[in-house]
TORSE-634075 format. One record per residue (C-alpha): residue number from 1; residue in three letters; x, y, z. Coordinates in Angstrom, 2 decimals. Layout:
<sites>
[site NUM,'ALA',[X,Y,Z]],
...
</sites>
This chain:
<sites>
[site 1,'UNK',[-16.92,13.11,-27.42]],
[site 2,'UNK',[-15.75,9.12,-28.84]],
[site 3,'UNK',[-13.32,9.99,-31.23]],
[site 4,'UNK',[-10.77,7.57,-33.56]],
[site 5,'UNK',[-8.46,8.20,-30.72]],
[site 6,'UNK',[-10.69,6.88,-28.25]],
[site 7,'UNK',[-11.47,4.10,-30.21]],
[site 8,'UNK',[-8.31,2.95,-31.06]],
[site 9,'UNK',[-7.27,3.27,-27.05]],
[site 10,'UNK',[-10.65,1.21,-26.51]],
[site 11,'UNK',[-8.85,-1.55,-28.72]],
[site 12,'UNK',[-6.03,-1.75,-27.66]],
[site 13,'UNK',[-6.20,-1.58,-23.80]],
[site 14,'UNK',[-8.95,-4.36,-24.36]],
[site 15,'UNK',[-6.10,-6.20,-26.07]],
[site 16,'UNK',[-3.03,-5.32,-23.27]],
[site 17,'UNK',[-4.66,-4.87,-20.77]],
[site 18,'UNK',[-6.58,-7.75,-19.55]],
[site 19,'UNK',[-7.54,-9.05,-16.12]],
[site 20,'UNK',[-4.14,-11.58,-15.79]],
[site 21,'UNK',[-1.98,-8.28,-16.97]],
[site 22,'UNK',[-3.70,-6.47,-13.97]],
[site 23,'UNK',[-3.49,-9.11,-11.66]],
[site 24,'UNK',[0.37,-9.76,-12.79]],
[site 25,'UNK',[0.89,-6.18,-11.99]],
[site 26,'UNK',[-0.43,-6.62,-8.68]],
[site 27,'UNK',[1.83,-9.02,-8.06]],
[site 28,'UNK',[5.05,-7.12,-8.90]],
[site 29,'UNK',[5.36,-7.79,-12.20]],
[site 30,'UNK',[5.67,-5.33,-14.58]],
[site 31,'UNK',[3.19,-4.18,-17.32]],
[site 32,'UNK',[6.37,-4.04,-19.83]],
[site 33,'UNK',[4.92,-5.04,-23.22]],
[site 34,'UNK',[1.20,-3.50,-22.71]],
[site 35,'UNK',[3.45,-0.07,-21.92]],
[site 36,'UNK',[5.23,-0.37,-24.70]],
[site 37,'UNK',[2.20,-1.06,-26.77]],
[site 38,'UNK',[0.40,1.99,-25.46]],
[site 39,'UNK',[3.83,3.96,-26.36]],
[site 40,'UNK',[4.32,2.48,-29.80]],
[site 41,'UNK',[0.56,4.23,-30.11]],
[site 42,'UNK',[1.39,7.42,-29.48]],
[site 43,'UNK',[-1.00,7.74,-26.56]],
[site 44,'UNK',[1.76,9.30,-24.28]],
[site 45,'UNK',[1.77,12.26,-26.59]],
[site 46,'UNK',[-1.45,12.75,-27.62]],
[site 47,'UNK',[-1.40,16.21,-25.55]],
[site 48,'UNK',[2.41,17.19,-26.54]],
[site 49,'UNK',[1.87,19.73,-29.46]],
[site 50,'UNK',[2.10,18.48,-33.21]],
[site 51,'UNK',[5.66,20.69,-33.17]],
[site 52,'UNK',[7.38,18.95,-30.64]],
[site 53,'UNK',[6.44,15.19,-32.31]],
[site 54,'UNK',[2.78,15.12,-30.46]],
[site 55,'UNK',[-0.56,14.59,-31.87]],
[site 56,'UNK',[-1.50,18.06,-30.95]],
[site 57,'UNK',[-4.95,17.22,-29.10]],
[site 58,'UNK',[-7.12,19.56,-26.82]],
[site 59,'UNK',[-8.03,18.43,-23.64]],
[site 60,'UNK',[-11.51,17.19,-24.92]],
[site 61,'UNK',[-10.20,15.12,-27.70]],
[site 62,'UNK',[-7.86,13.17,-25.15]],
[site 63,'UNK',[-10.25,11.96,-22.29]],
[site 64,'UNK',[-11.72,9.50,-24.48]],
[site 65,'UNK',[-8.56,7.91,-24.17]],
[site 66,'UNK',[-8.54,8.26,-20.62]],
[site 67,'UNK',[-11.62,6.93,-20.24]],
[site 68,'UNK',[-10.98,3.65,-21.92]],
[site 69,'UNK',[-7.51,3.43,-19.60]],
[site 70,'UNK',[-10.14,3.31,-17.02]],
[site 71,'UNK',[-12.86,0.80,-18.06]],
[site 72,'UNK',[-9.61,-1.52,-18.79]],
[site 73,'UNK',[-7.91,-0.48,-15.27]],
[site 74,'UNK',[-4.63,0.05,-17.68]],
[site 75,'UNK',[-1.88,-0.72,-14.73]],
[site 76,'UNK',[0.49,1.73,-15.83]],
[site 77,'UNK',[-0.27,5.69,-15.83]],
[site 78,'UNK',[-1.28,6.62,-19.25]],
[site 79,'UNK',[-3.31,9.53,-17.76]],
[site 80,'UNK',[-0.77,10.55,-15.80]],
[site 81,'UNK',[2.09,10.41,-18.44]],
[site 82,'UNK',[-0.42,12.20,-21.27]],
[site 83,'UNK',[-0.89,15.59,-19.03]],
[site 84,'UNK',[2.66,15.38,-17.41]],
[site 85,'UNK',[4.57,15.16,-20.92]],
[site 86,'UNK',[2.11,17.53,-22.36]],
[site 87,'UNK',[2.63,20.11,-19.43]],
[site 88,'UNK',[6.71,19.30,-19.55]],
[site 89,'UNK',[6.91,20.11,-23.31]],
[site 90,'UNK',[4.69,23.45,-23.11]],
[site 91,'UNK',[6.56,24.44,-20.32]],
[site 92,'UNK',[10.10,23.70,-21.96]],
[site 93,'UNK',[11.25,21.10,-19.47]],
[site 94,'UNK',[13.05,17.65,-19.81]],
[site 95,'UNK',[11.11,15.31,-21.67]],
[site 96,'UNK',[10.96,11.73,-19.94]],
[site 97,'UNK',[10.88,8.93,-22.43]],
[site 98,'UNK',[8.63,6.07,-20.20]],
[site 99,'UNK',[5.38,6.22,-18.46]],
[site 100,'UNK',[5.29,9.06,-15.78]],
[site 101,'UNK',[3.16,9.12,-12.37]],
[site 102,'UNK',[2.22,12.36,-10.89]],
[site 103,'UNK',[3.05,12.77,-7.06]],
[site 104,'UNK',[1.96,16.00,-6.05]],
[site 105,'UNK',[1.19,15.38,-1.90]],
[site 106,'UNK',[3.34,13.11,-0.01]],
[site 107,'UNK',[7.29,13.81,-1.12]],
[site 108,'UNK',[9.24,15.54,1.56]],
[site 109,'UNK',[12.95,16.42,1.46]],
[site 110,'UNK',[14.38,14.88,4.72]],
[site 111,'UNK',[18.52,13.66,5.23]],
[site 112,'UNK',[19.75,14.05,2.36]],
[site 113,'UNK',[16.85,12.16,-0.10]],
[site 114,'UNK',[13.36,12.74,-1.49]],
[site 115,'UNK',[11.05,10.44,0.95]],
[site 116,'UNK',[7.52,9.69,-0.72]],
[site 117,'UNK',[4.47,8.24,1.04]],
[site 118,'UNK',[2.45,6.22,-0.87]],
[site 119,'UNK',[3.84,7.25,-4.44]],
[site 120,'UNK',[1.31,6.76,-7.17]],
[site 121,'UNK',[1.90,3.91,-9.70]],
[site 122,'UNK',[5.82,3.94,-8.43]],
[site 123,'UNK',[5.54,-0.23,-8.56]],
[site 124,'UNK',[4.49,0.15,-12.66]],
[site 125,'UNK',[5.96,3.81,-14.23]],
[site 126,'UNK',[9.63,4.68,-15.59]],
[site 127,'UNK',[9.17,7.68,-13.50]],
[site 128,'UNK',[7.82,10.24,-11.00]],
[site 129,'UNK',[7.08,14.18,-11.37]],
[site 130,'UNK',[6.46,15.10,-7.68]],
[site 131,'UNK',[6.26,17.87,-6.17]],
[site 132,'UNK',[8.33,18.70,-2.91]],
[site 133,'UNK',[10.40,21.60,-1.63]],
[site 134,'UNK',[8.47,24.07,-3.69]],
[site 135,'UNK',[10.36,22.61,-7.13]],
[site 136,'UNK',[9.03,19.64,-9.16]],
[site 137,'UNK',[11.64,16.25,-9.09]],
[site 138,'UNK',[11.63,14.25,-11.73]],
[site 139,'UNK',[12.76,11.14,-10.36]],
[site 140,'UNK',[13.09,7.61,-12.18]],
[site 141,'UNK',[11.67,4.81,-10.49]],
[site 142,'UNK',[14.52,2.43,-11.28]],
[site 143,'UNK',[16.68,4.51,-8.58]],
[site 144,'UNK',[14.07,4.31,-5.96]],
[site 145,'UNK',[14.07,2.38,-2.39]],
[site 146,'UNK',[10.87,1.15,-2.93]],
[site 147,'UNK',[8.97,-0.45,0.01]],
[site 148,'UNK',[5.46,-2.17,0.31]],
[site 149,'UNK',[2.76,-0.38,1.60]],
[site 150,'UNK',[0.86,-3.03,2.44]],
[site 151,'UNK',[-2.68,-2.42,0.47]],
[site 152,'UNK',[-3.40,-5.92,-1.12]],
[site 153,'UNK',[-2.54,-5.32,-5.04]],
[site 154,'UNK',[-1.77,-1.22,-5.29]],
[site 155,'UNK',[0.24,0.08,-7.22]],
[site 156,'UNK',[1.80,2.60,-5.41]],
[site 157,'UNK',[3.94,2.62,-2.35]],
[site 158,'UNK',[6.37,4.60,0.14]],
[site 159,'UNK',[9.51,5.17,-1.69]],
[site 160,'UNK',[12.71,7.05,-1.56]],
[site 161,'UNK',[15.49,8.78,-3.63]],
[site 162,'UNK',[18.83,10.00,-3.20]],
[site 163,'UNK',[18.70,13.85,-3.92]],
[site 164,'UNK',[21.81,13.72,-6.02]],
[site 165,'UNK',[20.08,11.31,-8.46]],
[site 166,'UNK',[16.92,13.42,-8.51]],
[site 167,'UNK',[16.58,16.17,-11.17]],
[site 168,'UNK',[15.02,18.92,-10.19]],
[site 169,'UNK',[13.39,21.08,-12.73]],
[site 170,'UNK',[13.23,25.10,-11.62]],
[site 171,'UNK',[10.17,26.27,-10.53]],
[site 172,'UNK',[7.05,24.38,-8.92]],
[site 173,'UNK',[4.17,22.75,-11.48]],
[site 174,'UNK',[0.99,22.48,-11.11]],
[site 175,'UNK',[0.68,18.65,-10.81]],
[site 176,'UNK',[-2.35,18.37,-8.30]],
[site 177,'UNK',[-4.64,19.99,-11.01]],
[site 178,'UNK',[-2.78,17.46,-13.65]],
[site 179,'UNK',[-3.26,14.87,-11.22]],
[site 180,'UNK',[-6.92,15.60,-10.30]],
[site 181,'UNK',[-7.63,15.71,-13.95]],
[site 182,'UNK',[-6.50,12.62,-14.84]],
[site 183,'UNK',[-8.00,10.87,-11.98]],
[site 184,'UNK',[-11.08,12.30,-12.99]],
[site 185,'UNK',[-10.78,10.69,-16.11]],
[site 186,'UNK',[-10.09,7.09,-14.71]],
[site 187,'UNK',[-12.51,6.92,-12.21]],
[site 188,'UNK',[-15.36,7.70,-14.41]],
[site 189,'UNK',[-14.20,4.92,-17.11]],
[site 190,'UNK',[-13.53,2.37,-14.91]],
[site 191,'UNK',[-17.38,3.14,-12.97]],
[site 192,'UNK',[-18.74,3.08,-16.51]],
[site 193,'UNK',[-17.28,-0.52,-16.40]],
[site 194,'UNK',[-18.66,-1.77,-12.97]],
[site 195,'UNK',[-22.20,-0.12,-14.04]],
[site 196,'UNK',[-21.71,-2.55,-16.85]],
[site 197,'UNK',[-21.33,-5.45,-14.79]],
[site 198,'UNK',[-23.77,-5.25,-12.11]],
[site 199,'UNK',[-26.32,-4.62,-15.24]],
[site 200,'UNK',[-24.71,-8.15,-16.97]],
[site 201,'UNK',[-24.85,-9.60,-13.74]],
[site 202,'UNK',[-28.32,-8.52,-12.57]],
[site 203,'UNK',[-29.61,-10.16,-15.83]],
[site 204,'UNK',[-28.21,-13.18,-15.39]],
[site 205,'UNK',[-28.49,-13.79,-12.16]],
[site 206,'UNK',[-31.80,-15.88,-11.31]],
[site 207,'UNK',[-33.53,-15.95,-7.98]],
[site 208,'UNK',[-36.87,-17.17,-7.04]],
[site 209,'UNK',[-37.59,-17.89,-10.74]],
[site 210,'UNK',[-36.55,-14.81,-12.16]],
[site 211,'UNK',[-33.63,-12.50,-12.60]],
[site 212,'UNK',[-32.68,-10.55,-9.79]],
[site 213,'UNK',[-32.42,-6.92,-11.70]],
[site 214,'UNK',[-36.37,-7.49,-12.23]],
[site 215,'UNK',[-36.80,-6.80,-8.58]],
[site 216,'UNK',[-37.76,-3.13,-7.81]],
[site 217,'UNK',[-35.16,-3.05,-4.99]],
[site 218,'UNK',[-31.99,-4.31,-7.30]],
[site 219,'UNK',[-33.66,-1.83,-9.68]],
[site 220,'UNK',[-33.51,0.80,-7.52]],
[site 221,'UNK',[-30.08,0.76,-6.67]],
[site 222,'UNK',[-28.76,-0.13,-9.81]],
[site 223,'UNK',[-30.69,3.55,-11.13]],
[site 224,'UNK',[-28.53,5.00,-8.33]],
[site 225,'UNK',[-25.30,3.79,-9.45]],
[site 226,'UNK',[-26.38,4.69,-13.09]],
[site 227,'UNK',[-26.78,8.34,-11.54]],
[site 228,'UNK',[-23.44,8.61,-9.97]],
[site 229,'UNK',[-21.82,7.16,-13.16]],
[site 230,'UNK',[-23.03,9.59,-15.21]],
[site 231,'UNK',[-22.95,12.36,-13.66]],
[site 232,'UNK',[-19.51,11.62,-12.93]],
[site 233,'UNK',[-18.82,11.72,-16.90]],
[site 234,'UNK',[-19.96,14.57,-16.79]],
[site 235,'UNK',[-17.69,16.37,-14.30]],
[site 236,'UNK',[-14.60,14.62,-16.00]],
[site 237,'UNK',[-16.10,16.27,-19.30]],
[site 238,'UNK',[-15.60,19.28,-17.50]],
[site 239,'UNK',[-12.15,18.81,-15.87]],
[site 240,'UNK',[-11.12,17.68,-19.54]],
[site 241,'UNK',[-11.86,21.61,-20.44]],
[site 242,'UNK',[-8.96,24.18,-20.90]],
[site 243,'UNK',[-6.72,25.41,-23.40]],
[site 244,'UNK',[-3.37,24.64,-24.62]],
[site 245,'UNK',[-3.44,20.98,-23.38]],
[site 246,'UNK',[-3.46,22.60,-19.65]],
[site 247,'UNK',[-6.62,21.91,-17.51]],
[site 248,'UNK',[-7.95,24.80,-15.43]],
[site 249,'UNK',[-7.85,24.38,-11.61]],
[site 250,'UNK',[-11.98,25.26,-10.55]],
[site 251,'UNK',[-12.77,22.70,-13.22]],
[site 252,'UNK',[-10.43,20.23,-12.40]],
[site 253,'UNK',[-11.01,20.30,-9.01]],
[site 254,'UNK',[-14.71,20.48,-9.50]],
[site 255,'UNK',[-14.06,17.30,-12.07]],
[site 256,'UNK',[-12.18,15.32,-8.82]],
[site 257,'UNK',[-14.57,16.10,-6.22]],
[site 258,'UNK',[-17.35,14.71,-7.93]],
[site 259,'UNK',[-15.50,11.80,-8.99]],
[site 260,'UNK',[-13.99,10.74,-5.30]],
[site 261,'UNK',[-17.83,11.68,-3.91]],
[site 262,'UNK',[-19.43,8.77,-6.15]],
[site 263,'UNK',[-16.62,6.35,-6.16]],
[site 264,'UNK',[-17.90,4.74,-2.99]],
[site 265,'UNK',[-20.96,4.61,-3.52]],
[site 266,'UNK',[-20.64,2.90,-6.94]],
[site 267,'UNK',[-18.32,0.22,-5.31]],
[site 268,'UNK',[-20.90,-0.27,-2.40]],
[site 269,'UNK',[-24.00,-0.75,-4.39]],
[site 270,'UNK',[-22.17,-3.21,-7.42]],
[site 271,'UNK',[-21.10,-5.47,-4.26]],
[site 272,'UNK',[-24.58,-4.70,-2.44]],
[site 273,'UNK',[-26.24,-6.41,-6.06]],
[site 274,'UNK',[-23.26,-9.15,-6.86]],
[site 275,'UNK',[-23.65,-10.15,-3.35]],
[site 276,'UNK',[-20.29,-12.77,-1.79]],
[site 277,'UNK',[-19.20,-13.09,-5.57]],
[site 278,'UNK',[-17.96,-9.66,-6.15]],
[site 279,'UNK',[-15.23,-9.81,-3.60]],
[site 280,'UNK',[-13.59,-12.88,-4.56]],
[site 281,'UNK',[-10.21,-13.38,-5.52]],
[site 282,'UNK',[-11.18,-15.04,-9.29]],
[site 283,'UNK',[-13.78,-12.57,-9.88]],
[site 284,'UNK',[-13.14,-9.07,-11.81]],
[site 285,'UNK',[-15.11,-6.64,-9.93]],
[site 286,'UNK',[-13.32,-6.39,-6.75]],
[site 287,'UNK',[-10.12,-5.50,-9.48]],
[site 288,'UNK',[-12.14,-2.27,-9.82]],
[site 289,'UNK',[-13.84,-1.28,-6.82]],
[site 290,'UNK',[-10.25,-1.56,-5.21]],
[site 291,'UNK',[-9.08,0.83,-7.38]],
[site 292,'UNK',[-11.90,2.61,-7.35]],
[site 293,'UNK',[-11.11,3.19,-3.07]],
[site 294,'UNK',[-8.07,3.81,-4.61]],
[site 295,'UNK',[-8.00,6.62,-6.66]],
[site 296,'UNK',[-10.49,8.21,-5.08]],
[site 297,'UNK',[-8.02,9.56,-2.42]],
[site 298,'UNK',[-5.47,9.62,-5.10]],
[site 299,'UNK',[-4.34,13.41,-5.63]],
[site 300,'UNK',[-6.88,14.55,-2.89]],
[site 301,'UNK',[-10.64,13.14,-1.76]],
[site 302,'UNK',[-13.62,15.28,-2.33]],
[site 303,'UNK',[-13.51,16.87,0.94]],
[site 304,'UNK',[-9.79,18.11,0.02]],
[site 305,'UNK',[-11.63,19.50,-3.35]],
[site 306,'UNK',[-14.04,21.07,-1.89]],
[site 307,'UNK',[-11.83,23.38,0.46]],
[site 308,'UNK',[-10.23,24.40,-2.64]],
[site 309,'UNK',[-13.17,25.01,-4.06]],
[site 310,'UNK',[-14.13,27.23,-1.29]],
[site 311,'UNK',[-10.99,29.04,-1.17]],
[site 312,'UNK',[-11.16,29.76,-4.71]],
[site 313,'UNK',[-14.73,31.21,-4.75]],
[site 314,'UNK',[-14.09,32.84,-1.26]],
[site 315,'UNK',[-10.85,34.45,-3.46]],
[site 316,'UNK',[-12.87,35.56,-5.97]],
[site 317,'UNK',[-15.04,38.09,-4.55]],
[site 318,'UNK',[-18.05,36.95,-6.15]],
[site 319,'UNK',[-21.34,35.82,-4.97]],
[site 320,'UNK',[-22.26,32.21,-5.68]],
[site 321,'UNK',[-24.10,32.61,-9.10]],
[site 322,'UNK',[-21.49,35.01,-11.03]],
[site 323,'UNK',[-18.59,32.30,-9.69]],
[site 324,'UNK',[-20.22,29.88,-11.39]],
[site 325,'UNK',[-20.94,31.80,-14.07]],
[site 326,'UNK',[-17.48,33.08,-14.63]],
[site 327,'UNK',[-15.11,30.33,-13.10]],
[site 328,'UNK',[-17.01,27.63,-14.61]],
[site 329,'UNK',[-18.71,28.43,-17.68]],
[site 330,'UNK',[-16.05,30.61,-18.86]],
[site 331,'UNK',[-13.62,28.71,-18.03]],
[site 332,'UNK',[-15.01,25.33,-19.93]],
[site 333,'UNK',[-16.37,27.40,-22.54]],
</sites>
């Protein structure tokens, strides 16, 4: 699945996008030359096909790049801005030259301007595709009444736009499958970094004459977490399926919900082993495990995928097997 894509994102997010760029971001200041970095890359249109100045990839081919946005907590939406340009140049829309955050819950229409609750990466991206109204908006972030929403270091918050400086593009998108895809994606990178952590830190860590990950009970949990980690590779393996650069909705949603089930759980057992470190201000980990919280409601929790999921398999007629069989396996095959 690593490809020369991947490993060139791996690189250079290592590079930009370092714990004092994160932490900067957090802090309202703008990820300006890592962006531009990741742009100068190409990363942005990695999905956008080779005939409208992309690199043409399938799905597959791009989560590696994803996944190392992730691990490095990029604080900007590379995910995001991948799937939206790709899905804005297949679908012969306006093409936004910046990094793009998908909204697709949370915008409502109300007195005359576009009022968004808790906007995704709207403190960090050029610009917003939400959905609202039954049209996308593609609204740019340096016209927005932005106001804090209070979480210690997100990146989103409430915002607002006047309508007449909003362009609306005909028709509605599917941006919570784009969304759910690409969170997906970032949640099982940046896990695969906290795994690596606790397992560094659990090493190192002596108590009572010995390392701490050579008790059977640190052990124990630490094989949990490796569980949820990888299993949760796997399901973004399988949101990452579909063709023409578009991910499929059972698979992304399936992808999501298993991400946002073992995000918690991940978080709660790397704290449970790093003990009073992991939450302090100086110390990485609680960079990820907030984010972690984060994105796991980001674009819907599991419990919001799983109606879906529901719904779609109560749609399709089918008893439980042949679903699988056909809106899973065909579907990533």
């Amino acid at each position: 699945m690593d490809n020369i894509f991947g490993d060139a994102a791996e690189r250079l997010f290592a590079q930009t996008s370092t714990p004092d760029v994160i932490r900067r971001a957090e802090q309202g200041q703008r990820p300006a030359e890592a962006w531009q970095a990741c742009e100068e890359a190409g990363f942005g249109d990695a999905l956008v096909p080779e005939a409208d100045g992309g690199a043409g990839l399938d799905l597959a081919e791009a989560l590696p790049i994803v996944l190392a946005a992730g691990r490095h907590l990029c604080p900007y939406p590379i995910a995001d801005t991948l799937l939206a340009r790709a899905w804005l140049s297949r679908a012969q829309r306006p093409q936004a030259t910046g990094s793009i955050a998908l909204a697709p819950h949370g915008v409502s229409i109300r007195g005359g301007r576009l009022h968004g609750a808790n906007v995704p990466w709207v403190r960090t991206a050029d610009y917003v595709l939400a959905a609202a109204g039954g049209h996308a908006w593609l609204l740019p972030v340096q016209a927005a009444r932005i106001e804090s929403g209070g979480v210690h270091g997100s990146l989103a918050a409430d915002a607002s736009w006047a309508l007449d400086g909003a362009e609306c593009l005909d028709g509605g998108a599917p941006l919570d499958v784009l969304a759910a895809t690409a969170y997906a994606g970032l949640i099982a990178g940046a896990m695969e970094r906290v795994l690596a952590m606790t397992l560094d830190y659990a090493n190192q860590r002596v108590q009572f004459g010995k390392p701490i990950g050579r008790f059977q009970a640190v052990q124990q949990q630490v094989s949990v977490m490796a569980e949820q980690v990888w299993a949760t590779r796997m399901a973004a393996q399988l949101a990452f399926q579909g063709g023409a650069g578009q991910p499929a909705l059972p698979l992304a949603a399936t992808g999501k919900a298993r991400a946002s089930l073992a995000a918690p759980l991940v978080a709660d057992i790397a704290h449970a082993v790093h003990g009073a470190i992991g939450v302090t201000e100086e110390y990485d980990l609680q960079l990820y495990t907030r984010r972690l919280r984060e994105w796991r409601l980001a674009a819907g929790s599991e419990t919001h995928w799983h109606e879906r999921i529901g719904a779609h398999a109560l749609a399709s007629g089918s008893d439980a097997l042949p679903y699988l069989r056909d809106a899973l396996c065909k579907e990533a095959a």
